[in-house]
C-alpha positions as CSV (number, residue, x, y, z in Angstrom):
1,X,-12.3,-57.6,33.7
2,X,-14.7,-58.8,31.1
3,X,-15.3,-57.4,27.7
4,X,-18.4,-55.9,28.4
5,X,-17.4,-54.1,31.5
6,X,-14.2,-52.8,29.9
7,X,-16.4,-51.7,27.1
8,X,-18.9,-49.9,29.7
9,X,-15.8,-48.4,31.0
10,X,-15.1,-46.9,28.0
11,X,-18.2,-45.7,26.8
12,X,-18.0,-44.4,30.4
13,X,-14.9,-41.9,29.7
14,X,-15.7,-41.1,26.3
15,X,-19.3,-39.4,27.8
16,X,-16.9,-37.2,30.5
17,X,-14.7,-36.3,27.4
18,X,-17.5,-34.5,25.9
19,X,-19.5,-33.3,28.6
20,X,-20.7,-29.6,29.2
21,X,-17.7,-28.2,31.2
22,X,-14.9,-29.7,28.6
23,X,-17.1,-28.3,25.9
24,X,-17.2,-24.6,27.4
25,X,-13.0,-24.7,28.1
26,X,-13.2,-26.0,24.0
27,X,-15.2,-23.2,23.1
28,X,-13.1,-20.4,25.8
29,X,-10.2,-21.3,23.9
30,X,-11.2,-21.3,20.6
31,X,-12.2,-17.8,21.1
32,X,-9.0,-16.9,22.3
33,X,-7.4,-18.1,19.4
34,X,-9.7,-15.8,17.0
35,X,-9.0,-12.9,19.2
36,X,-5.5,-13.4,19.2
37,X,-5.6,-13.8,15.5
38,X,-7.6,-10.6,15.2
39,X,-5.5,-8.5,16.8
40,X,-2.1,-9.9,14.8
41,X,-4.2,-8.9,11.7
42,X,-4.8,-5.7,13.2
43,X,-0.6,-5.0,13.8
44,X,-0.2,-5.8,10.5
45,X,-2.5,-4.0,9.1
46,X,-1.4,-1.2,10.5
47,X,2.4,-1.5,9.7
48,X,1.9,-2.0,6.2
49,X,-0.4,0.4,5.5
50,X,0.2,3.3,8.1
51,X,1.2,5.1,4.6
52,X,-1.3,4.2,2.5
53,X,-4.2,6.6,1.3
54,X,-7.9,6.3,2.4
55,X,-9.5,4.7,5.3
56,X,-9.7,1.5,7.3
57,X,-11.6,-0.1,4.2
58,X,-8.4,1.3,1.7
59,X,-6.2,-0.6,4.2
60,X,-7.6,-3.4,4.7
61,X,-8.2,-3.7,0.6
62,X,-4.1,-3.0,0.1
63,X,-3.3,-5.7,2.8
64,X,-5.6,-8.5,1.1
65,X,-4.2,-7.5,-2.1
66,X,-0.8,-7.6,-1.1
67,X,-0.2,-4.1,-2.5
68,X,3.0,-2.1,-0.5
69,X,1.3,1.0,0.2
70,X,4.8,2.6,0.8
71,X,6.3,1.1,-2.7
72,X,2.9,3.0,-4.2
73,X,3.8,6.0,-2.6
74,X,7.3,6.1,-3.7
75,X,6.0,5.2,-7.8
76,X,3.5,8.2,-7.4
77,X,6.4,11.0,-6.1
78,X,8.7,9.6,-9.0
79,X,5.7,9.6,-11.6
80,X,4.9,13.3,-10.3
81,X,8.4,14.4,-10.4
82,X,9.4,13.2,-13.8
83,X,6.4,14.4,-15.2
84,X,7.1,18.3,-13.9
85,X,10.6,17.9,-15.9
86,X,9.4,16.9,-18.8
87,X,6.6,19.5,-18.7
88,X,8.6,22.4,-17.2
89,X,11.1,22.1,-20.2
90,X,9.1,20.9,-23.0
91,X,7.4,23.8,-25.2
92,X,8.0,25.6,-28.3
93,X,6.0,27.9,-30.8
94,X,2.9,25.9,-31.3
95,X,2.2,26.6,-27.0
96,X,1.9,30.3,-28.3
97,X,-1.7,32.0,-28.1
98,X,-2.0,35.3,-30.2
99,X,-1.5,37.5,-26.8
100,X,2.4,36.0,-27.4
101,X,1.7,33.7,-23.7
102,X,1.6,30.2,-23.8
103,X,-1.7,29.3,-21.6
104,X,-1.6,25.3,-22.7
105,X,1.6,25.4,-21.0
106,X,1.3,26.5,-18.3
107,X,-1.8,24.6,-17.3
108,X,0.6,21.8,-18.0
109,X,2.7,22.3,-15.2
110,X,0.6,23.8,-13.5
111,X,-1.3,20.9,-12.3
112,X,2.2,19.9,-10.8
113,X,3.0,22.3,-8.6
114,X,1.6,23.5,-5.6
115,X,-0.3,26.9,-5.3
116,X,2.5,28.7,-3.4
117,X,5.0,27.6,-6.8
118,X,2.9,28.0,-9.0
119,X,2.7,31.7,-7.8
120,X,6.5,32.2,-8.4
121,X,6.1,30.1,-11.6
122,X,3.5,32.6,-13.2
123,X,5.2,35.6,-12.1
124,X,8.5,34.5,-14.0
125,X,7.4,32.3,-17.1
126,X,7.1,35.6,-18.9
127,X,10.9,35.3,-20.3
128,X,10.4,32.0,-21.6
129,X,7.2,33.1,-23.5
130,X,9.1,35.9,-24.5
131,X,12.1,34.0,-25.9
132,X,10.1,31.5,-27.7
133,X,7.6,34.4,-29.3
134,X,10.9,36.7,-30.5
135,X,12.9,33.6,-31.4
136,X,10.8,30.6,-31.9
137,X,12.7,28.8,-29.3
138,X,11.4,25.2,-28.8
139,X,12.7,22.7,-25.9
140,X,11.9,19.2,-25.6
141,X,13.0,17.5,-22.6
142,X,14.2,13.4,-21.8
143,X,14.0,12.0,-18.3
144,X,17.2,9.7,-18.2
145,X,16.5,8.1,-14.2
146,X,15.2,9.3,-11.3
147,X,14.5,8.1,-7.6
148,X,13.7,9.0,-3.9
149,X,16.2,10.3,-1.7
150,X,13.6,10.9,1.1
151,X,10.2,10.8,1.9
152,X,7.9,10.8,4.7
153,X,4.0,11.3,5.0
154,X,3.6,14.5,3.5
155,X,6.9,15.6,2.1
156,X,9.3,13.6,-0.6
157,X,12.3,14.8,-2.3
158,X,13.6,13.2,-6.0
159,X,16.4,13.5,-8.2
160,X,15.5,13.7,-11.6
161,X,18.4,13.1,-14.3
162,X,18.0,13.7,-18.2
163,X,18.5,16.8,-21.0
164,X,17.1,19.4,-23.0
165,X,17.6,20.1,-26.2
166,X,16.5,23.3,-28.1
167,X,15.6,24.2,-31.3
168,X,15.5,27.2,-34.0
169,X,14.1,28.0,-37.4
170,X,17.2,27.5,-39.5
171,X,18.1,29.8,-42.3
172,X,19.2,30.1,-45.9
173,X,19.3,26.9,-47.5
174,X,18.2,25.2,-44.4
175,X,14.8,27.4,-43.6
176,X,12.0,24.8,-44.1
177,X,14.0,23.3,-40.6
178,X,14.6,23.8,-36.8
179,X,18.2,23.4,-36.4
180,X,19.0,21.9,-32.5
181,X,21.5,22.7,-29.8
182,X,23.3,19.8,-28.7
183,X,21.4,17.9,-25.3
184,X,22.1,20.1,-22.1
185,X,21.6,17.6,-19.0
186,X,20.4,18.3,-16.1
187,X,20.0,16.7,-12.3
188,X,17.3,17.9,-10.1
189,X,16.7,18.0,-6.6
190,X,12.6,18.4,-6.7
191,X,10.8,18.7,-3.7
192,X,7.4,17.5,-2.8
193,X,4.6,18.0,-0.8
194,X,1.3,16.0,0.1
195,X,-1.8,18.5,-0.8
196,X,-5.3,16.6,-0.4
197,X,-3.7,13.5,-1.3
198,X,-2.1,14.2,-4.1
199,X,1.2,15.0,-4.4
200,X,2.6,17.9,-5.7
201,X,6.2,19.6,-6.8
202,X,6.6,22.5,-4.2
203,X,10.2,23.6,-5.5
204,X,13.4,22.3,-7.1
205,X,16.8,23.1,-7.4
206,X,19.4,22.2,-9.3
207,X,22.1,19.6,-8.8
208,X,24.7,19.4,-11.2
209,X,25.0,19.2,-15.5
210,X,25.0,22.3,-17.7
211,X,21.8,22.7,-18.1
212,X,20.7,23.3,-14.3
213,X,19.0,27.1,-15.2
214,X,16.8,26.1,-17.9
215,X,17.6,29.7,-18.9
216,X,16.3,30.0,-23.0
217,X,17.7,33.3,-23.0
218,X,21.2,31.5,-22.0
219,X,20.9,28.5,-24.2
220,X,23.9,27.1,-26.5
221,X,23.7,27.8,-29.8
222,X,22.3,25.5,-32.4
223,X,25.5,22.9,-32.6
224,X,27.4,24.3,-29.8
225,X,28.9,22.2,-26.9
226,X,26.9,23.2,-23.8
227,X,29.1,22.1,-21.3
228,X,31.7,24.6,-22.9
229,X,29.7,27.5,-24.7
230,X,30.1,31.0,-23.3
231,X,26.7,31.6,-22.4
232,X,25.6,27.4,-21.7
233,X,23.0,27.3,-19.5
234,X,24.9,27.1,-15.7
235,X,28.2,28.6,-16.8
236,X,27.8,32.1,-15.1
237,X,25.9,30.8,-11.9
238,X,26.6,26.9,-11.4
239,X,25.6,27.4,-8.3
240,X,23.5,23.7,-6.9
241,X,20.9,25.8,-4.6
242,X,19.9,29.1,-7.1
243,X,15.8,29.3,-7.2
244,X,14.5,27.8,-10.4
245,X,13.5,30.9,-13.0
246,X,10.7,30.8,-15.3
247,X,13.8,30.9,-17.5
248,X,14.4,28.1,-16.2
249,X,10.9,26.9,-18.0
């Protein structure tokens, strides 16, 4: 065979190689590979963001990000939960309006708490107001840890570690100060629910540590050991499951 029917030949195969039909098969499964490739995006999409907020765009925003919807979820409960200690167990004198409540306060944890709590919270927060008008009780409260023992699309549950410690005017030579109980701790088991998207404390129970009642009327006295003072916070009901009192506030 001579060169130039070899190279005819050639020329020959390479116009078969690209001819109409082998072009269509090209382009068939090249269209099958995007499809398939859509619809692995799709799975994924949907597994790692079946528990994230918002719509398909939300999704599809958190997946290109490489945000984990579900480790998001879990930071807000925690966020929500530590916050309700601190604010459930932090107030003092300066909360007091001159009708003796303490309205600042309760706005503060009551943008925590679900409407069915915060029911129960307003019908018992009374005794703390009370206790903190007669003796100028103050409380400030310190998260220690806290994480997720459960959660699921519209319900969490936390444990929230940390202590309280309260305050009085001293007296005598020591009346320009606030003389402080030693730290009560606490462990929490708070429960949440998913309202609107947000989440919000529904109830919470205590765990163990002396200072599960959050009781001002049953707080140690200023310099007394909590975890062995007559009338500690816990010491005449330890139970783990009594219902949180506004006491308790």
């Amino acid at each position: 065979m001579s060169g130039e029917d070899a190279d005819q030949q050639h020329g020959s195969h390479d116009r078969s190689s690209t001819s109409p039909g082998f072009r269509l098969v090209l382009a068939v499964v090249l269209v099958l590979v995007l499809i398939g490739s859509l619809v692995t995006t799709g799975l994924l999409l949907a597994s790692r963001t079946s528990a994230a907020s918002g719509g398909l765009p939300g999704r599809v925003g958190a997946l290109l990000s490489g945000e984990n919807a579900v480790a998001a979820e879990r930071e807000a409960v925690l966020s929500v939960a530590t916050q309700f200690m601190l604010r459930v167990n932090t107030y003092g004198p300066e909360d007091l309006s001159e009708d003796g409540t303490m309205p600042d306060y309760r706005e503060r944890v009551g943008e925590l708490i679900t409407p069915a709590f915060r029911a129960d919270f307003e019908q018992q927060v009374g005794t703390a107001e009370l206790t903190v008008a007669q003796a100028q009780l103050g409380r400030q409260a310190e998260i220690y840890g806290a994480g997720v023992s459960g959660m699921d699309a519209d319900s969490a549950t936390a444990l929230v570690a940390g202590a309280f410690v309260n305050s009085y005017p001293g007296s005598g030579k020591r009346a320009d100060e606030r003389i402080e109980t030693d730290p009560a701790p606490f462990r929490v088991r708070v429960s949440l629910v998913k309202v609107s998207g947000e989440w919000l404390v529904d109830d919470f129970t205590p765990v163990t540590g002396s200072g599960v009642t959050l009781d001002p009327s049953e707080s140690p006295e200023p310099g007394a050991d909590p975890s062995t003072a007559p009338d500690a916070p816990g010491a005449d009901d330890p139970s783990p499951t009594a219902e949180p009192t506004e006491d308790e506030q």
